[in-house]
ROGUTI-868425 format. One record per residue (C-alpha): residue number from 1; residue in one letter; x, y, z. Coordinates in steps of 0.05 Angstrom, whole numbers. Example, Ala and Ser with C-alpha at 12.3 -4.5 7.8 and 13.67 -1.06 7.14 Angstrom:
# residues 2
R   resi   resn        u        v        w
R      1      a      246      -90      156
R      2      s      273      -21      143
This chain:
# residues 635
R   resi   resn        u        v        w
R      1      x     3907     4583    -2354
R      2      x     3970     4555    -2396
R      3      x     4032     4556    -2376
R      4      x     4093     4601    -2383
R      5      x     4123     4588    -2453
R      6      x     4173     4604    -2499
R      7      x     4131     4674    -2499
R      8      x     4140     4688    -2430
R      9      x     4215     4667    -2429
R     10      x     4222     4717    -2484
R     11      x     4187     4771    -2432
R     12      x     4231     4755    -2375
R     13      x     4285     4768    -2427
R     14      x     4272     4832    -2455
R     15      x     4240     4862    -2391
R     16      x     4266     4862    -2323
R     17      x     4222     4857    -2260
R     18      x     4180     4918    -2246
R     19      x     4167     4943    -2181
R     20      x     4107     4907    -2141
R     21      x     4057     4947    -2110
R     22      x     4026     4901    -2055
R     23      x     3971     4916    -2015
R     24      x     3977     4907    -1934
R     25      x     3928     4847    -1943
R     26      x     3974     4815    -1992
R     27      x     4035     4824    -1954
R     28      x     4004     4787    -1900
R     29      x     3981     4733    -1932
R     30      x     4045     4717    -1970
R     31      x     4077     4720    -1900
R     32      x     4025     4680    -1874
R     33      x     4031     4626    -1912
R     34      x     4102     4615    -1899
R     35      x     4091     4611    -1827
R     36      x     4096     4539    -1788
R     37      x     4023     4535    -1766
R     38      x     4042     4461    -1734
R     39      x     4070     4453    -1665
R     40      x     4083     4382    -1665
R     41      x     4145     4386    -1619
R     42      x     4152     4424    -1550
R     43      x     4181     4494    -1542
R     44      x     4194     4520    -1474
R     45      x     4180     4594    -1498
R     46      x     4113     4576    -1535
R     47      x     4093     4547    -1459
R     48      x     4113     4607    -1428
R     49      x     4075     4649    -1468
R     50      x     4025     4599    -1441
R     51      x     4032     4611    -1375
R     52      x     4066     4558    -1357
R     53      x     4134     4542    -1335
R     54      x     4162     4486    -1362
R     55      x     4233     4479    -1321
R     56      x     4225     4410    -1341
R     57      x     4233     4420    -1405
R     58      x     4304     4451    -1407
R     59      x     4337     4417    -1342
R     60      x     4376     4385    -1352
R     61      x     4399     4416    -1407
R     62      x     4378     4365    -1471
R     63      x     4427     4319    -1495
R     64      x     4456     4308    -1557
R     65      x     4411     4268    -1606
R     66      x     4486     4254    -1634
R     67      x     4555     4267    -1594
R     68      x     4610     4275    -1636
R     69      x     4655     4270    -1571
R     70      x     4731     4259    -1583
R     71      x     4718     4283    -1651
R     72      x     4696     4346    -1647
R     73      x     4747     4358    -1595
R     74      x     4813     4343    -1636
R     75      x     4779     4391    -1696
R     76      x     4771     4448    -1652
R     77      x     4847     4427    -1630
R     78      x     4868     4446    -1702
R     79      x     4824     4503    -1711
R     80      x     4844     4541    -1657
R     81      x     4921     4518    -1664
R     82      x     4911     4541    -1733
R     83      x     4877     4609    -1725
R     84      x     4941     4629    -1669
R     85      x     4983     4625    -1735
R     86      x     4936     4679    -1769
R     87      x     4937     4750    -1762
R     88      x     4868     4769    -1749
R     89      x     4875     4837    -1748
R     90      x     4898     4846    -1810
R     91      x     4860     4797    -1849
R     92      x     4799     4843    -1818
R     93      x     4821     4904    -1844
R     94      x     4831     4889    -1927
R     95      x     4772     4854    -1963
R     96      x     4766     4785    -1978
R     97      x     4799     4710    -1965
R     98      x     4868     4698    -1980
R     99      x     4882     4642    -2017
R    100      x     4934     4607    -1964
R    101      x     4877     4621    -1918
R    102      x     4828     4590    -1964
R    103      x     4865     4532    -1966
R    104      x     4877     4513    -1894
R    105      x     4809     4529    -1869
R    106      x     4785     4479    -1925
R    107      x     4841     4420    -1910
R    108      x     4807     4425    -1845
R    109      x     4743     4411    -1862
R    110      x     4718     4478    -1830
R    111      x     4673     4490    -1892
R    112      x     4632     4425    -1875
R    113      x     4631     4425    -1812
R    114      x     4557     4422    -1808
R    115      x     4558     4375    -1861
R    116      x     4537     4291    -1855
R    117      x     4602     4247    -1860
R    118      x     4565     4205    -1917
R    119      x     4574     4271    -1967
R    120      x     4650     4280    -1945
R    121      x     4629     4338    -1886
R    122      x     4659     4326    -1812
R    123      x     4588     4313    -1787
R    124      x     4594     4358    -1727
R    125      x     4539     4374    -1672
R    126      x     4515     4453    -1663
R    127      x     4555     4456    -1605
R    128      x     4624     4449    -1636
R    129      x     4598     4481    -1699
R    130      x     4578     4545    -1646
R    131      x     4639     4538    -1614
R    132      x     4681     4538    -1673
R    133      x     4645     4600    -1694
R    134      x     4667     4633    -1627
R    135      x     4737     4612    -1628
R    136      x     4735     4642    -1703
R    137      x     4701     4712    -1687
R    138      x     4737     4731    -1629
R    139      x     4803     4726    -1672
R    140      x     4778     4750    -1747
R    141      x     4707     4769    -1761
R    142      x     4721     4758    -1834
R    143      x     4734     4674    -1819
R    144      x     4678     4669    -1775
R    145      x     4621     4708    -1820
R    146      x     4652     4673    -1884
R    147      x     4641     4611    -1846
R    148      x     4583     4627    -1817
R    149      x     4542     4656    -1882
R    150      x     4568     4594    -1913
R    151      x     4545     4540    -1866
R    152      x     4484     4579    -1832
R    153      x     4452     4606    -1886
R    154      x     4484     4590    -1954
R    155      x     4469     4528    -1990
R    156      x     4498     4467    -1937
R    157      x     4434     4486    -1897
R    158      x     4380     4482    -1937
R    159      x     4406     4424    -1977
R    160      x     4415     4375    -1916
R    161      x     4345     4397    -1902
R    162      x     4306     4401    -1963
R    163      x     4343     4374    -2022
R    164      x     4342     4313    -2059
R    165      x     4388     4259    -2054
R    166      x     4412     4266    -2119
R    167      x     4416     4343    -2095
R    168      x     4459     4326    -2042
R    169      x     4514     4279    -2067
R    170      x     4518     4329    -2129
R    171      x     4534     4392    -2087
R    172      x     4549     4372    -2007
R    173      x     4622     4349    -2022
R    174      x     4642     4395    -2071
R    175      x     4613     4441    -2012
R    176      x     4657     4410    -1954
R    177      x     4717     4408    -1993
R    178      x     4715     4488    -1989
R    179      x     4659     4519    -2049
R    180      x     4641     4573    -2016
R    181      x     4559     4588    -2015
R    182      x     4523     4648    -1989
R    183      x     4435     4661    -1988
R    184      x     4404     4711    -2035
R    185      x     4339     4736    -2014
R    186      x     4339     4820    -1997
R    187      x     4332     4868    -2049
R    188      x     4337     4935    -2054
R    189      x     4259     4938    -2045
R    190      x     4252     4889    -2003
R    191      x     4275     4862    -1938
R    192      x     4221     4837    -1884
R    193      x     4165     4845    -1933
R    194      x     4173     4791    -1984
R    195      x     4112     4807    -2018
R    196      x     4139     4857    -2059
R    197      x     4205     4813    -2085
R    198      x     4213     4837    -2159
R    199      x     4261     4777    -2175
R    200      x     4226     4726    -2220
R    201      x     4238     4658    -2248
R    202      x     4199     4635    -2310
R    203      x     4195     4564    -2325
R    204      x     4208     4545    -2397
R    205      x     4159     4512    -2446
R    206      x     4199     4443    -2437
R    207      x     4192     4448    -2366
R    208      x     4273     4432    -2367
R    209      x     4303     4495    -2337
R    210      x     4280     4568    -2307
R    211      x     4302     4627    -2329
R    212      x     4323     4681    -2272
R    213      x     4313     4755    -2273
R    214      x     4323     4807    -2221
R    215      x     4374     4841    -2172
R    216      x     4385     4815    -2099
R    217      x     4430     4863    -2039
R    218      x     4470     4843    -1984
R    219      x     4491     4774    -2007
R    220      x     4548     4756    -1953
R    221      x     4599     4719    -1988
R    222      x     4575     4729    -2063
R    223      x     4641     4767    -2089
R    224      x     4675     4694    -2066
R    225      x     4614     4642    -2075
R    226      x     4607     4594    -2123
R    227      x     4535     4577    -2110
R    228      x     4477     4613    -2080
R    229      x     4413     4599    -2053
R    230      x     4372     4649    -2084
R    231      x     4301     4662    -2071
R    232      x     4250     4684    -2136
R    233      x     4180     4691    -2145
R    234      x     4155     4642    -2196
R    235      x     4088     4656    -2230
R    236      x     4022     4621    -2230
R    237      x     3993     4571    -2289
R    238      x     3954     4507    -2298
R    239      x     3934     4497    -2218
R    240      x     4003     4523    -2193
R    241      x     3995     4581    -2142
R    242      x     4065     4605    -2160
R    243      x     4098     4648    -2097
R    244      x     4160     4645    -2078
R    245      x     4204     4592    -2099
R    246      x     4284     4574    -2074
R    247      x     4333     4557    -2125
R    248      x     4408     4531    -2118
R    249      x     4450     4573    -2172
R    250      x     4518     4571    -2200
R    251      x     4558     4633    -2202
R    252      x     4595     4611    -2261
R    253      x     4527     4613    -2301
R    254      x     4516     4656    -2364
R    255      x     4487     4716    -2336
R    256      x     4505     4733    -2265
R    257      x     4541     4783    -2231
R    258      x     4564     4819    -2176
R    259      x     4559     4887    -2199
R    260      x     4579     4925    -2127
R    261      x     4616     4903    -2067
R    262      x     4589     4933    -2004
R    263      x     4625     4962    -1951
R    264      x     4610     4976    -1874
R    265      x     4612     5014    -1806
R    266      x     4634     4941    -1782
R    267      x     4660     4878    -1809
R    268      x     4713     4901    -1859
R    269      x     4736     4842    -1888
R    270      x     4669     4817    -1903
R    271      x     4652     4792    -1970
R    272      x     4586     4825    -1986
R    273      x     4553     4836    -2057
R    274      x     4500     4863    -2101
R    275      x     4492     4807    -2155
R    276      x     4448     4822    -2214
R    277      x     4409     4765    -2253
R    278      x     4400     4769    -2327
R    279      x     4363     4713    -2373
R    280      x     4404     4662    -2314
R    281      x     4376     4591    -2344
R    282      x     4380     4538    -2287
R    283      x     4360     4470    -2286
R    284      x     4297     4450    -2257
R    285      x     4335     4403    -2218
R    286      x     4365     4459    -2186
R    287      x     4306     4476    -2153
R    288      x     4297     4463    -2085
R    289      x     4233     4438    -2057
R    290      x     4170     4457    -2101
R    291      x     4144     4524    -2119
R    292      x     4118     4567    -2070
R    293      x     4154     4529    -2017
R    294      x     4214     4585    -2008
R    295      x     4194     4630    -1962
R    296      x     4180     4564    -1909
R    297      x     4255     4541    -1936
R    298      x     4287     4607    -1917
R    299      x     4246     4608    -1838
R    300      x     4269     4534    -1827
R    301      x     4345     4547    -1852
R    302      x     4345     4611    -1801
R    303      x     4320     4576    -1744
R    304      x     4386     4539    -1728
R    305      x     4423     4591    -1777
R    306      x     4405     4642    -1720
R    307      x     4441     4601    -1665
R    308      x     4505     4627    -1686
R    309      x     4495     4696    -1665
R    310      x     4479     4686    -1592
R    311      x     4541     4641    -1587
R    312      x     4584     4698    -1622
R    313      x     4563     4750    -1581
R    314      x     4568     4713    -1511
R    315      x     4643     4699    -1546
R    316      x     4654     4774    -1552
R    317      x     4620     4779    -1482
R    318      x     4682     4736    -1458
R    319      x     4738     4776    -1492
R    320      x     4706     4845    -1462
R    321      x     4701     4809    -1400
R    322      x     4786     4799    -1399
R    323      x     4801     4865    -1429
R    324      x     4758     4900    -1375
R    325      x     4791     4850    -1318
R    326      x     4858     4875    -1335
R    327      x     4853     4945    -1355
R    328      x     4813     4965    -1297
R    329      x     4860     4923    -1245
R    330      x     4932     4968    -1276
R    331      x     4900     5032    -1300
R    332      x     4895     5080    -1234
R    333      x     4856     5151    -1225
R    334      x     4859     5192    -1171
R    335      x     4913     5141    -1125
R    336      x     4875     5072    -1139
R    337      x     4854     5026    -1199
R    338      x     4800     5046    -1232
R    339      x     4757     4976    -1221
R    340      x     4759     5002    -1145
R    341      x     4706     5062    -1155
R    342      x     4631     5035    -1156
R    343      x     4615     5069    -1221
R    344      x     4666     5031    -1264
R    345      x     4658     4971    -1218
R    346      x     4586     4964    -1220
R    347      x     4591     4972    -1298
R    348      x     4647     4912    -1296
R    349      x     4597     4863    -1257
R    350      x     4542     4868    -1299
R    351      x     4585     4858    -1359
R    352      x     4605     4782    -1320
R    353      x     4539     4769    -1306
R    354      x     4496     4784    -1371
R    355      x     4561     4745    -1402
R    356      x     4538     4695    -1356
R    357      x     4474     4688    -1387
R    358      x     4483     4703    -1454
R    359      x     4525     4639    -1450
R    360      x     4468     4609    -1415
R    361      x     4422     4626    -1462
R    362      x     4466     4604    -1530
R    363      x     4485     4533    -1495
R    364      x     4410     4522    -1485
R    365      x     4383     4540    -1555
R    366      x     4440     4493    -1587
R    367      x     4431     4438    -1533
R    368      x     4359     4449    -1562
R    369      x     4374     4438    -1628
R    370      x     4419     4383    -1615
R    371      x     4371     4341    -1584
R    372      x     4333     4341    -1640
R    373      x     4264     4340    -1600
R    374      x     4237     4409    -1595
R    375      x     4222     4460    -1640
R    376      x     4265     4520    -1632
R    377      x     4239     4571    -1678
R    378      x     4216     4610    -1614
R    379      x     4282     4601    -1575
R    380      x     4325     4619    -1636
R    381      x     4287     4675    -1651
R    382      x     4292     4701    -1575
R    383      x     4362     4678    -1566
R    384      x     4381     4728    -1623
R    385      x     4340     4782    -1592
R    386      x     4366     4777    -1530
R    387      x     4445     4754    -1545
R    388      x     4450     4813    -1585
R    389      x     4412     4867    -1550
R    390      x     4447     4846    -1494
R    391      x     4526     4837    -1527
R    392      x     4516     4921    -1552
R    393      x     4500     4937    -1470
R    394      x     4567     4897    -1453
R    395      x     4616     4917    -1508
R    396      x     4593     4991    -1498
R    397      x     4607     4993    -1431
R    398      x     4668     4958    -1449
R    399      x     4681     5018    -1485
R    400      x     4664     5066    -1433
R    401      x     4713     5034    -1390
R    402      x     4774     5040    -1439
R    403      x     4752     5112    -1441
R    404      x     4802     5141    -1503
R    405      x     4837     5080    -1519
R    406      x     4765     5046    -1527
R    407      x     4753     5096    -1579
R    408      x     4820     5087    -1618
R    409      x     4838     5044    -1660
R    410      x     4882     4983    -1646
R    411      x     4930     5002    -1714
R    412      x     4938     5066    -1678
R    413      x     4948     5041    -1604
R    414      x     5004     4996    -1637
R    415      x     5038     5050    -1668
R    416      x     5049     5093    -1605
R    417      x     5066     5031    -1574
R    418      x     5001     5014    -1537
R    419      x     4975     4942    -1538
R    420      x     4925     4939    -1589
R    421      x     4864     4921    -1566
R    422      x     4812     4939    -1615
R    423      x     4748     4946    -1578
R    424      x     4724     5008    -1623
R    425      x     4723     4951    -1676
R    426      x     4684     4896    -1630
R    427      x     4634     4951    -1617
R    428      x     4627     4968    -1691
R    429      x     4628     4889    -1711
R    430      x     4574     4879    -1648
R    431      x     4522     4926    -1678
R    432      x     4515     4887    -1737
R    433      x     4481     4830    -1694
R    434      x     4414     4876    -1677
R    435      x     4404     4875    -1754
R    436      x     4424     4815    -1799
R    437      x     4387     4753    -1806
R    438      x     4322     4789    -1783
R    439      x     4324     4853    -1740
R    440      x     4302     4864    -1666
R    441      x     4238     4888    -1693
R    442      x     4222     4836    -1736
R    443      x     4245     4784    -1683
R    444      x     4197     4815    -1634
R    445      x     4142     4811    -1690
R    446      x     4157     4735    -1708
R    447      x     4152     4718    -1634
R    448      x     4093     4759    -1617
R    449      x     4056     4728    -1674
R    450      x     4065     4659    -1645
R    451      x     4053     4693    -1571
R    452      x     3984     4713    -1590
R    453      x     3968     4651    -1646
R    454      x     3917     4617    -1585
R    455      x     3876     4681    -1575
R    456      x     3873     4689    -1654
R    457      x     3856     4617    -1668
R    458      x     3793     4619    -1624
R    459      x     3779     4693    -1649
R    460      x     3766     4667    -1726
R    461      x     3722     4720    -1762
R    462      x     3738     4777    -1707
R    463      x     3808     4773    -1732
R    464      x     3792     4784    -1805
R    465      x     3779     4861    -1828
R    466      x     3742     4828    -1891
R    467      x     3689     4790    -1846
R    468      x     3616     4796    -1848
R    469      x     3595     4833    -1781
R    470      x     3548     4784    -1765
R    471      x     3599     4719    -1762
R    472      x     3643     4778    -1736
R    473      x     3594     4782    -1668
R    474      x     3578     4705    -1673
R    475      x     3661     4686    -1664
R    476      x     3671     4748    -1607
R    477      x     3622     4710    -1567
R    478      x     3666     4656    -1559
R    479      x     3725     4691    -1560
R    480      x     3703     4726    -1503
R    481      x     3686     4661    -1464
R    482      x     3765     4635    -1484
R    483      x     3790     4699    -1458
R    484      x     3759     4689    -1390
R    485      x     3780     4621    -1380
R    486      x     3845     4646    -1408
R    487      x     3847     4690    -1350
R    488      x     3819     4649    -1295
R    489      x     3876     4592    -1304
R    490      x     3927     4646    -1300
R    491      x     3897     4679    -1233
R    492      x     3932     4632    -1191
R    493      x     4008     4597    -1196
R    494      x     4036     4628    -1142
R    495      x     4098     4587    -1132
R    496      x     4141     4589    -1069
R    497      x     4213     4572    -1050
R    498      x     4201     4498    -1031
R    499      x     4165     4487    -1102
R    500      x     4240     4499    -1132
R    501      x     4288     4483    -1081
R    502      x     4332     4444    -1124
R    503      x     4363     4509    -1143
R    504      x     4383     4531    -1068
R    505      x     4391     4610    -1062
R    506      x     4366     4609    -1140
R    507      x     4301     4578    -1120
R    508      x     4268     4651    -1111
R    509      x     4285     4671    -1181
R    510      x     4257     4609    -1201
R    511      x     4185     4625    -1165
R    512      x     4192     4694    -1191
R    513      x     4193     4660    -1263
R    514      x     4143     4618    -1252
R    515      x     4096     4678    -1227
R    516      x     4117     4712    -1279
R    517      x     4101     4666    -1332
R    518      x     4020     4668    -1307
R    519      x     4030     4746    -1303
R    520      x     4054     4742    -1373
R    521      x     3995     4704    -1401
R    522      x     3941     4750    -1364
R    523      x     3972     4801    -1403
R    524      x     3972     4770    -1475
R    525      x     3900     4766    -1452
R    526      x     3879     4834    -1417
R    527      x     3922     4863    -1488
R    528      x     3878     4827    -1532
R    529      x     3815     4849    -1496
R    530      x     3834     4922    -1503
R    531      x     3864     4922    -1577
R    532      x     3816     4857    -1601
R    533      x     3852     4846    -1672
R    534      x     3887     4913    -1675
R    535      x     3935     4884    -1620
R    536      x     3986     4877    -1679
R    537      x     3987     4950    -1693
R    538      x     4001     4957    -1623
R    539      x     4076     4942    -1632
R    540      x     4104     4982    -1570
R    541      x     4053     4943    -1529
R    542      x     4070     4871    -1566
R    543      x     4144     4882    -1556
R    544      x     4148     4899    -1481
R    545      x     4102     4834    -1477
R    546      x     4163     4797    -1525
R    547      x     4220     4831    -1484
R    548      x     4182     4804    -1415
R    549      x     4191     4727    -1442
R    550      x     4257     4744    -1464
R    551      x     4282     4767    -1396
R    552      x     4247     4700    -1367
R    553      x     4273     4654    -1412
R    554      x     4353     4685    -1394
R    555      x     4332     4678    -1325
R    556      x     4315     4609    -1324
R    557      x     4372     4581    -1360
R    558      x     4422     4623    -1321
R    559      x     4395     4585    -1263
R    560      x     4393     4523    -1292
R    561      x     4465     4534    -1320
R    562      x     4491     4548    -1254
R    563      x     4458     4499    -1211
R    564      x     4495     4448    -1259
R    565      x     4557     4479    -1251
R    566      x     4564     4481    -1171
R    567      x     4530     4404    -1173
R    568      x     4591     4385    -1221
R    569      x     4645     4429    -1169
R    570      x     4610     4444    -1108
R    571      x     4680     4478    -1084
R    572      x     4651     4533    -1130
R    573      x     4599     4580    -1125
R    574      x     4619     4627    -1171
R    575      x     4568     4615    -1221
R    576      x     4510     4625    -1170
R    577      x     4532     4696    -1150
R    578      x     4531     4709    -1225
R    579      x     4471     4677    -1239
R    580      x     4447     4717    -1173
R    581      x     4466     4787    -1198
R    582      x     4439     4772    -1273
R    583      x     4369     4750    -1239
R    584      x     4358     4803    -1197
R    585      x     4377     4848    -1251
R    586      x     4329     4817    -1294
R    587      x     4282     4825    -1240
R    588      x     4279     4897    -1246
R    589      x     4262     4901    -1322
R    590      x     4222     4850    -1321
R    591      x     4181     4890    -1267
R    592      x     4187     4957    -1300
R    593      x     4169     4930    -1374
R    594      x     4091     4901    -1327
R    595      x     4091     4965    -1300
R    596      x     4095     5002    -1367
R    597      x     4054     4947    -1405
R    598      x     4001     4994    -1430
R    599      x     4038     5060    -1429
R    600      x     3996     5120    -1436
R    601      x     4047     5154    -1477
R    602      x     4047     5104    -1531
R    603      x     4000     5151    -1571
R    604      x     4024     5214    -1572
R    605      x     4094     5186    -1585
R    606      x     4068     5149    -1642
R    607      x     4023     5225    -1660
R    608      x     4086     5256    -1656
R    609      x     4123     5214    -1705
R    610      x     4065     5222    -1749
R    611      x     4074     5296    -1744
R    612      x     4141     5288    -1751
R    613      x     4132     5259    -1821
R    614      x     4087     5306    -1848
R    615      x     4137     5364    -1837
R    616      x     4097     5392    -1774
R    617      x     4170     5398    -1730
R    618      x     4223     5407    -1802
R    619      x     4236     5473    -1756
R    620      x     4276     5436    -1715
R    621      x     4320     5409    -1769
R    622      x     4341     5487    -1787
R    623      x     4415     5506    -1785
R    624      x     4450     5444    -1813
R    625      x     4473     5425    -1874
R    626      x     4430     5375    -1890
R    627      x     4440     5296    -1916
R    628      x     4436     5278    -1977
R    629      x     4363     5262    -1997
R    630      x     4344     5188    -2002
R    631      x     4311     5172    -2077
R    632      x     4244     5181    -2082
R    633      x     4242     5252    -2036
R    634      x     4239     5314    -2056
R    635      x     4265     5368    -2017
């Protein structure tokens, strides 16, 4: 087959991508194929999912492969001395990044923070990165997610990571010094399901440069970037498969765009684009790793790119913490305050204690990463999950507990004199968290997939719809003889008190873990006896088993967290009744979410939906004026 020429180029020209009708097979290969099949470091989730309980793995808390100590210290000194002298409120509420603002955060290295000293970055660990990212989003959401998209995501990432040398010392200092990047990779079409991406890069005849076709959504910072990562599908010829390939471009090039600016419920001072791509020529030096290799670029990068969010929401957890602290000790109903009556009181201690461990939980995944000897994709992943399912419960009960003046606005709480406390705008700027950089869904997909990759190793031709039958029965027989040993190792593991007495009255939430974990495991297997390969489709099923580990993996660190904490000041116990409360908490859902492993109502909800798409209930929808209808329906 020869290769794309000056033909081609000429295509890509005159034509823009079409649409790509992929088939479900298709769409699972091309993700697939970007998974990371090799687990040559150890992940305390993956051994959960395992059945086993690895408490050595995360206590002590890892240590930093690298401490940046004293320096990352006096930075966060400046930061936060700098950020008093901002107004975050209303750089949130207008679009964009002043200038002056611009500036400052660049003289102080904030935009290479993440960055190796050796390309003119500060070199810092993920622990003051995170915590520079808290300090920054619990003052203006438009500093942290410019800084954020930038350093998490955007082309700093990747490029420490994959590029070249000559890759690095071309863009990493112009990068520090305050070039803003952002990551391209959503389109209209296409979001989880990268199969169908319609942009395209052609190579030319020379082999010298691509040339860069299509339309990508939601690019966080590209009204303000100078460079993207973007993400294109490159085509096949002369023994190369093609797929997905990551490019670093220049939005100063001939040909690019950002043809809409997008607004939100939350976030308003974020920087978010629709940038178009037309006959874009870039270097083939400006490719980063080889073709095909994007897709495995992008699920690297967002493995530490994800650790921000956990750390920003336990940050927001914080900040709901004080307002509820002082608004329910001064505000009084019916002749006391209202933190004295066990509805708003019980609603105050669990927003301390799943603060507790949502800090927990972010200073373990970046200890993690720090460390530099585990692989995190699994803790990231469920770090995210939890951190943000768990920052909407707390800021909406934040909320409830303001009552009105949760649900106005701080401009207008100023104006009639009110402090303005803007939790109506945390809440909107929390929700964001259960969706960007990979949904709850799709996080409890990615982690299920690795929960189950054992079972489906040793089922080979079951697996496959496209086998013959007979390897099809030949693999289930010794699939079925895994499964029972799966089983019988996970019968037993009872672990009592004495087994974890290190962690004193915590010890029992430890066994409860560890029993849990072997539970856990039996029903990965018992699920995959019932649904055999159709266990994916079984999503309600897959995700109470994801939420289960989730719950576990909280627990554990909250324990671990506080046992450190009272060892370091035994004067303290604070963080055990906290750690207490969270536990037994977790307990309960853990509990429920075995209980209601294989609900019985799972089909006819799913039925019902069905029905519900087919028009069967539309009656119900009668006497409104209805919404606008979304393209492609017709009414």
């Amino acid at each position: 087959m020869s290769s794309p020429g000056v033909d081609a180029v000429e295509s890509a020209r005159r034509t823009p991508p079409v649409h790509r009708e992929v088939s479900e097979k298709e769409a699972r290969q091309v993700a697939e194929a970007a998974r990371e099949k090799e687990w040559t470091l150890p992940s305390f989730v993956r051994e959960l999912y395992l059945g086993r309980l690895r408490m050595d793995l995360i206590d002590p808390f890892p240590a930093p492969e690298h401490e940046d100590g004293e320096r990352g210290r006096e930075f966060l000194k400046k930061l936060e001395a700098y950020l008093r002298t901002v107004d975050g409120d209303a750089l949130d509420s207008v679009p964009g990044m002043p200038r002056d603002v611009h500036a400052a955060l660049a003289a102080l290295g904030a935009f290479g923070m993440k960055i190796p000293q050796e390309y003119g970055g500060l070199g810092l660990s993920h622990r003051t990165y995170t915590q520079a990212l808290s300090l920054c989003g619990t003052h203006s959401s438009t500093i942290s997610s410019t800084l954020s998209a930038h350093q998490s995501i955007g082309v700093p990432q990747p490029l420490v990571v994959f590029g070249t040398e000559e890759q690095k010392r071309r863009y990493l200092p112009r990068l520090a010094k305050g070039a803003i990047s952002g990551f391209a990779l959503t389109e209209t079409d296409v979001g989880s399901d990268p199969a169908r991406m319609r942009c395209e890069a052609v190579l030319s005849a020379d082999g010298k440069e691509y040339v860069l076709n299509g339309t990508k959504l939601w690019c966080t910072n590209a009204p303000i970037a100078e460079l993207l990562v973007v993400m294109a599908r490159t085509p096949a010829g002369e023994g190369k498969k093609g797929g997905i390939t990551a490019f670093i471009v220049e939005m100063s090039s001939k040909g690019v765009s950002v043809t809409h600016r997008c607004s939100f419920m939350g976030l308003p001072g974020i920087e978010n684009g629709v940038v178009h791509f037309e006959n874009v020529r870039i270097p083939v030096e400006d490719r980063l790793l080889e073709e095909g290799r994007g897709l495995k670029l992008a699920l690297v990068t967002l493995n530490t790119g994800r650790l921000g969010i956990p750390v920003t929401c336990a940050a927001t957890g914080k900040w709901c913490l004080q307002v509820v602290r002082e608004w329910a000790g001064v505000r009084k109903q019916w002749g006391a305050p209202i933190g004295k009556h066990e509805a708003v009181a019980h609603m105050i201690s669990s927003i301390a204690s799943d603060t507790f461990a949502m800090e927990a939980v972010s200073d373990l995944g970046v200890a993690l990463a720090d460390s530099g000897k585990f692989d995190i994709r699994l803790e990231a992943a469920m770090g995210k999950l939890f951190n943000s399912e768990t920052g909407w419960r707390v800021v909406d009960r934040t909320m409830q507990i303001r009552g009105g003046r949760g649900y106005e606005t701080a401009e207008s709480l100023a104006a009639r004199g009110e402090a303005p406390i803007g939790v109506e705008r945390a809440l909107r700027s929390m929700r964001i968290n259960r969706i960007f950089e990979g949904s709850s869904e799709i996080m409890r997909l990615f982690i299920a997939r690795e929960a189950v990759d054992p079972h489906l190793e040793k089922a080979g031709a079951v697996a496959d719809a496209d086998a013959p039958l007979a390897d099809k029965a030949k693999d289930a027989v010794g699939l079925g003889v895994h499964m029972a040993g799966w089983v019988g190792q996970n019968l037993l593991g009872w672990s009592r008190k004495p087994a974890y007495g290190r962690y004193g009255d915590l010890s029992g939430h430890v066994a409860f873990a560890d029993r849990s974990a072997h539970r856990l495991a039996r029903g990965i297997a018992v699920a995959m006896a019932r649904h055999g390969p159709k266990l994916e489709r079984r999503q309600a099923v897959l995700f109470r088993l994801v939420d289960i580990g989730a719950e576990l993996l909280a627990l554990c660190a909250t324990c671990v967290q506080a046992t450190a904490m009272v060892k370091a000041n035994p004067a303290d116990t604070s963080p055990v009744r906290l750690a207490d409360l969270f536990c037994r908490q977790s307990r309960k859902r853990v509990n429920d979410l075995f209980k209601r492993l294989f609900d019985d109502t799972d089909r006819d909800a799913y039925r019902l939906a069905q029905g519900v798409l087919a028009g069967e209930y539309k009656w119900l929808e009668q006497g409104i004026l209805p919404p606008p209808a979304p393209e492609g329906v017709q009414r």
